[in-house]
N, C-alpha and C positions, 0 to 999 in steps of 0.2 A: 487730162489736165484742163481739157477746154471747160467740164460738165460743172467742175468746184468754182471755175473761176466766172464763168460766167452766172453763176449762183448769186457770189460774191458782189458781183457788177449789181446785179439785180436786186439787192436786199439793201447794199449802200445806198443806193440812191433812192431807194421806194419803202428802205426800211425806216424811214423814221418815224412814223407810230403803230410798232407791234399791234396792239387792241382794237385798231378798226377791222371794221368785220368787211372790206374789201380787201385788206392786207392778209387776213387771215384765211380769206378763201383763195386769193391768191397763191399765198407760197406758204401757208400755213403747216404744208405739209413737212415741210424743212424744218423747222424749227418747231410742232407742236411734240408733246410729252418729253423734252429735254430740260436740263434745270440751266437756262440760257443766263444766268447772273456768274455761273462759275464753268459751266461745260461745255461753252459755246463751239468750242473747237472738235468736240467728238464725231462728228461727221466727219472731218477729214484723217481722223484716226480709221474710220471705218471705212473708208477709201482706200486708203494708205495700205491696209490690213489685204483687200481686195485686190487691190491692183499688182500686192508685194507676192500674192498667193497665186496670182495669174502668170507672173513674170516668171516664178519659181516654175512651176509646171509646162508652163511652155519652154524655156530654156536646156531645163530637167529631161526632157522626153530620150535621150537617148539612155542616160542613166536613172533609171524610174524609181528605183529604190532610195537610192539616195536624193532623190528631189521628194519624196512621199516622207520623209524623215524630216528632211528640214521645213517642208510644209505644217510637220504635226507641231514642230519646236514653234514655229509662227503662232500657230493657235493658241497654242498652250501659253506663250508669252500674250499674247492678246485675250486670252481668258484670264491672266492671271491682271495683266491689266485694267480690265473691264471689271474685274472684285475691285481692286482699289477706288478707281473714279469716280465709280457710281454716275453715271453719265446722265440718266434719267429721271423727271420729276416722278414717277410714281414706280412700284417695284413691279406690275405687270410688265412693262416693257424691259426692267433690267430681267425680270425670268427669263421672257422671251426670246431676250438677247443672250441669256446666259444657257439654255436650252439648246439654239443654234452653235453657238460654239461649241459646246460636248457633242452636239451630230455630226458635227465638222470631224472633232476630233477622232470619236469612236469609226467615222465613216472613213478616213484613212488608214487608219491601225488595221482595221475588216481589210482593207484592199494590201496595203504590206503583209499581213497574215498570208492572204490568198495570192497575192506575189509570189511570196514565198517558194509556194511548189513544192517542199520536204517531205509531203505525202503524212501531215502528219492528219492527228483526228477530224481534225475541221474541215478537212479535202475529203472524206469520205464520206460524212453527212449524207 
């Protein structure tokens, strides 16, 4: 909570001219390849996403399967929301982004498979 908010603090007050090229090397990093007129808010989407996938698996750890379940529905709803918003000025970064999520995804599904244990073909590889 402290990392968004004092982000927040620091762009209020020192964001009022995006285009200077001290603003830009400053914190340029925050806000550069985002479409900032309509998507301004997607960082804390991806916070959000982060911090909700952390809380799950830590909390989760006694019943592993079922927090690797509700982990995959997180994604899946965050991939399906990342199609709609289109959160980025150019589509290199939405790939990127959208690249990351299916490794997310596929890379739990692999770990619930191999949870699993049933001895089925993928345990004997």
């Amino acid at each position: 909570i402290g990392i968004p908010w004092g982000l927040h603090i620091l762009l209020r007050y020192e964001g009022k001219n995006w285009t200077t090229h001290q603003m830009r090397f400053r914190v340029g990093f925050l806000y550069k390849g985002h479409d900032l007129s309509d998507r301004w808010w997607w960082e804390a989407v991806t916070f959000a996403r982060k911090a909700v996938i952390t809380c799950i698996v830590v909390l989760c750890s006694d019943v592993t399967r079922m927090g690797s379940y509700v982990v995959v529905w997180v994604l899946e709803a965050c991939f399906i929301l990342h199609f709609y918003a289109s959160p980025y000025a150019n589509e290199r970064m939405h790939r990127i982004e959208w690249w990351g999520l299916l490794a997310a995804i596929a890379t739990y599904n692999i770990g619930i498979l191999y949870q699993d244990g049933s001895g089925g073909w993928w345990m004997r590889i």
